[in-house]
C-alpha positions in Angstrom: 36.6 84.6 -35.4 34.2 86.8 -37.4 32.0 89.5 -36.1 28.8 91.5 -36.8 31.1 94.8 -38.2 34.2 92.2 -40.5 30.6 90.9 -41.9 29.0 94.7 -42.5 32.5 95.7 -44.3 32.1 92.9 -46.2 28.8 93.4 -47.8 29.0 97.2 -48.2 29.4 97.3 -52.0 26.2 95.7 -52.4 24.0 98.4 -50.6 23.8 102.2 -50.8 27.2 104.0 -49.1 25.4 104.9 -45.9 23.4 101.9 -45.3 25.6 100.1 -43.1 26.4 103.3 -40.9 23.6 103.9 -38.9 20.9 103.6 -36.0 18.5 103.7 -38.8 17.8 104.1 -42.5 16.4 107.6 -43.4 14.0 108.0 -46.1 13.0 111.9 -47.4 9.0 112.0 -47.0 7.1 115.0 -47.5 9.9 117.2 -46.4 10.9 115.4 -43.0 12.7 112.2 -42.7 11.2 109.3 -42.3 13.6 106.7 -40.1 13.4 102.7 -40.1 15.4 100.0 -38.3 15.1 96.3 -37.6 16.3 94.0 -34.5 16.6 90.4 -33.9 17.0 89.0 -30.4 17.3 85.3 -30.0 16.3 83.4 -26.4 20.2 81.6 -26.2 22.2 84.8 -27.1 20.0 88.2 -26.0 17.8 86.9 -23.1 19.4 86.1 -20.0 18.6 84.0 -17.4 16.3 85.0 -15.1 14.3 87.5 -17.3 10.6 86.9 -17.8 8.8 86.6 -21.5 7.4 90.4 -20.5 10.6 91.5 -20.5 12.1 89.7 -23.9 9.4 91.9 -25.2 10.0 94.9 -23.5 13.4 94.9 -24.6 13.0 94.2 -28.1 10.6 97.1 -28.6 13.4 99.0 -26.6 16.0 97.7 -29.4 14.7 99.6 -32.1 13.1 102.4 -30.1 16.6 103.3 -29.1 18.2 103.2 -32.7 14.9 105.8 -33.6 16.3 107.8 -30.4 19.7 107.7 -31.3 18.6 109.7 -34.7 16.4 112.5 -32.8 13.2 111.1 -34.2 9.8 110.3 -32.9 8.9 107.4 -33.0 5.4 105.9 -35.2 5.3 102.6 -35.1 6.3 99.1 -34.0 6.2 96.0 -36.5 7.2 93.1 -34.2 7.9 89.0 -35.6 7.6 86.3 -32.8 9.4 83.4 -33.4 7.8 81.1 -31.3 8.9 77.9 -29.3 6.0 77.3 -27.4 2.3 79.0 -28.2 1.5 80.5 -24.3 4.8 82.9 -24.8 3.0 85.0 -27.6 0.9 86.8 -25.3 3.5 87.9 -22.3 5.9 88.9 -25.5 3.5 91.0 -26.5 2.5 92.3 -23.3 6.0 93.6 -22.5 6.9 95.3 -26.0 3.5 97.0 -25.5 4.3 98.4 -22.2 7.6 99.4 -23.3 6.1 101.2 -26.2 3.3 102.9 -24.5 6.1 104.3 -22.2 7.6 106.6 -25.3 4.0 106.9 -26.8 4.7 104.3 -29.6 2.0 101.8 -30.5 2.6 98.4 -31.9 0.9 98.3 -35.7 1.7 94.7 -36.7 3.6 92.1 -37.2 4.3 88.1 -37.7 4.0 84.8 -36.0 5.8 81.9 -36.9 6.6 78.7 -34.8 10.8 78.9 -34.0 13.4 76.2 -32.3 14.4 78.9 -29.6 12.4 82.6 -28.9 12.8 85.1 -31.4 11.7 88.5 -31.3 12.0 91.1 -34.9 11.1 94.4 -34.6 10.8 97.4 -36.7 10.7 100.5 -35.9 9.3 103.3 -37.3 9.7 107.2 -36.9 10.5 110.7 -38.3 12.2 113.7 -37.4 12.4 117.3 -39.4 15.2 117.6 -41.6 17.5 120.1 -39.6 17.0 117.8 -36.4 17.9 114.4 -37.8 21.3 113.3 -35.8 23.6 110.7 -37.4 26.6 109.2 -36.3 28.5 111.1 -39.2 29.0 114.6 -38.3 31.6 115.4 -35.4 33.5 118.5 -35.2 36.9 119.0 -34.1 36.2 121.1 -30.9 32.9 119.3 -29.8 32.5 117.9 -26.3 31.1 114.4 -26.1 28.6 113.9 -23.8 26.8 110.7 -22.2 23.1 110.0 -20.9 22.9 109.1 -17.5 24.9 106.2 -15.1 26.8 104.0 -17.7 27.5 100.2 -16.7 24.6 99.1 -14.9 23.2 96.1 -17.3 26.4 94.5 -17.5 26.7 94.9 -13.6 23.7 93.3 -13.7 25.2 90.7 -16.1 27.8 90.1 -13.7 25.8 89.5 -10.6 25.1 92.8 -9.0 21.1 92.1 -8.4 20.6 95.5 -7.7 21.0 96.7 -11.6 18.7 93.9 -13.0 15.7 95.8 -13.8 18.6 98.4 -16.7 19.3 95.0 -18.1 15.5 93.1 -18.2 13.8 96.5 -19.1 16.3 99.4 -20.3 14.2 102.4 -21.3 15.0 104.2 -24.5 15.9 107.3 -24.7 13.6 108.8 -27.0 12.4 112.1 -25.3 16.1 112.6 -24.4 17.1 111.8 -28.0 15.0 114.3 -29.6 15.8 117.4 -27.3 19.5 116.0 -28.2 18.9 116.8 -31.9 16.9 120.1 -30.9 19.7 121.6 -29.3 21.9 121.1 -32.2 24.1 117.7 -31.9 26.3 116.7 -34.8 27.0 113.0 -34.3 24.7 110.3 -31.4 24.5 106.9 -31.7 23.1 104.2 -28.7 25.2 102.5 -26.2 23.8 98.8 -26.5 27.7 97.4 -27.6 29.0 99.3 -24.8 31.1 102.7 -24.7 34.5 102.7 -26.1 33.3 100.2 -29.4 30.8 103.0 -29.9 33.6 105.5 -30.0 35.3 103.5 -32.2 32.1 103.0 -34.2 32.0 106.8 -34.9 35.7 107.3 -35.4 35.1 104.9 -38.8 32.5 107.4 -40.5 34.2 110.9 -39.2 37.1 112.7 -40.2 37.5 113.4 -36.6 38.7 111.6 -33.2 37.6 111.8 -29.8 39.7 111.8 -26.2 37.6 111.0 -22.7 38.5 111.0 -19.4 38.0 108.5 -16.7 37.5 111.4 -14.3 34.5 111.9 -15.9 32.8 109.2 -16.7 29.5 108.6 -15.0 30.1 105.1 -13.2 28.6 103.6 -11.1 29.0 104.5 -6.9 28.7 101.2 -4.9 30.6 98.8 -6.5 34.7 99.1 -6.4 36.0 102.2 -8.6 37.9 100.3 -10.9 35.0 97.7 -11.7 32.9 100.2 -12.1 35.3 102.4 -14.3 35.6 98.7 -16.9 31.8 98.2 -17.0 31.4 101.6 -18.2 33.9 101.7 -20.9 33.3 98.1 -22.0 30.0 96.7 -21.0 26.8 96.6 -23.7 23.5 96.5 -23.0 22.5 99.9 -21.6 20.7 101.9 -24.1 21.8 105.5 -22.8 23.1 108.0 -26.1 26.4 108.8 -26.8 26.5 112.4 -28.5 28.8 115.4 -29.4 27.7 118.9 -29.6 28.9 122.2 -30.1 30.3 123.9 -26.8 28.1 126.7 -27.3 24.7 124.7 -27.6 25.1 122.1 -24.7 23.7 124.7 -22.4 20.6 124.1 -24.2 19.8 121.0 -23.0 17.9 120.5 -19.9 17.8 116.2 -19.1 20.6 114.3 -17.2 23.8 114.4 -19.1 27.5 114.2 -18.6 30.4 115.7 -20.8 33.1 112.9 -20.8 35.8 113.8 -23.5 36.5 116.2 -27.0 36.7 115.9 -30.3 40.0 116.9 -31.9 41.0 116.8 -34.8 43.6 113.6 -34.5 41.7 110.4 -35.9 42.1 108.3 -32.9 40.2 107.5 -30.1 42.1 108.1 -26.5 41.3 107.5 -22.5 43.9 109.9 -20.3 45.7 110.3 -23.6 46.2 106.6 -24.2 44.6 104.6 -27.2 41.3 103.5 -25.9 40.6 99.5 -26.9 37.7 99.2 -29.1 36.5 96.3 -26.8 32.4 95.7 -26.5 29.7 93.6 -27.3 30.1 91.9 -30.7 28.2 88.9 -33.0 31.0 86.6 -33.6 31.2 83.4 -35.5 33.5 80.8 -35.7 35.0 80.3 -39.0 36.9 77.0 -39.1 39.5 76.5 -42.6 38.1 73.1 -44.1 
């Protein structure tokens, strides 16, 4: 079994060092930093059943949108590539990654159409940010509290047949004004949440010189499904787009949208729940690789 991160190890020598470690790639333009990721969602592995073309649209735009978030940045642009099965999907697609851009004042400014086996969405997105508020996943400080955006959990409940959560799985909104007051108020590491909490922990122990230590206690879960359900969906489940960030102790007074301090960074390079080594268990891309 192969996955999406063996695959990124693998091809790092043939891009620059810091290519393969973030939301986004981050460009120096006119004394700010311009930001630019892509996405690729495919009908049999990203859309689940039950969601409507509107919302494969909505939350490909929301893909990239909350990769731009995850740096601090504004966002400029969409580019978005419909692979199409059928012709009458176009127009829903589009309808839904327009709604979901219009929600963070992003417009779409172009894109592709080509005719696909199964529905498949590409989108690039485009932003900037000023230089001392760009946020990257390298940066932690032993001594920094890591903090969380809002309710974790709630698409994979959905996932797993709690109805009631369907609309943070069909249509999860970015965080993109959160993301920039993030970087305002002085954060040294955020990434997204989309593979799911602990692999994102994990994800930022590989590029820091740093580890981080949570506690169930205080993760936000959810409050109507059984504590212990609720408690593995937030560690473990993808799909919600919420921000994982550490700041400065001193400076998370600063911030003024929904947030939760979960855990510290120390200086041990590890990542720990109660003081146990935390699984860096998530969403992943695998393959099958069979030995011929």
């Amino acid at each position: 079994m192969v996955d999406d991160r063996a695959l990124l190890r693998d091809i790092a020598d043939l891009v620059a060092a810091e290519a393969t470690d973030d939301d986004c790639a981050v460009l120096l333009l006119n004394g700010s930093f311009l930001v630019a990721t892509t996405d690729m969602l495919h009908q049999s592995t990203d859309f689940p059943p039950g969601m409507t073309d509107f919302q494969a649209g909505w939350m490909a735009a929301a893909a990239s949108l909350s990769d731009i978030a995850a740096m601090g940045a504004r966002p400029w642009g969409l580019l978005i590539a419909v692979g199409l099965d059928l012709p009458h999907r176009l127009r829903p697609v589009l309808e839904g990654a327009v709604a979901c851009g219009k929600s963070v004042e992003c417009p779409i400014i172009g894109g592709d159409i080509d005719s696909h086996q199964e529905l498949t969405i590409v989108t690039t997105g485009i932003g900037s940010v000023e230089k001392e508020y760009l946020v990257r996943r390298r940066g932690s400080q032993p001594g920094d509290l890591i903090c969380v955006t809002s309710i974790l959990g709630r698409a994979q409940a959905a996932l797993e047949g709690y109805i009631q959560y369907r609309r943070f799985l069909f249509e999860p909104r970015p965080r993109v004004r959160e993301g920039q007051q993030i970087g305002r108020a002085g954060a040294t590491s955020m990434m997204d949440l989309s593979d799911g909490l602990a692999l994102s922990l994990h994800d930022l122990l590989r590029v820091n010189n740093a580890g981080y230590t949570i506690e169930s206690r205080r993760l936000p879960i959810i409050s109507d499904i059984p504590e212990h359900k609720a408690q593995e969906l937030a560690l473990y489940g993808g799909g919600d787009y919420e921000l994982l960030f550490t700041i400065p102790p001193d400076r998370v007074t600063e911030l003024t949208i929904d947030h939760h301090i979960i855990g510290t960074v120390i200086q041990d390079h590890t990542v720990l729940l109660d003081g146990v080594p935390l699984e860096a268990r998530g969403y992943r891309h695998t393959w099958q690789v069979t030995n011929d």
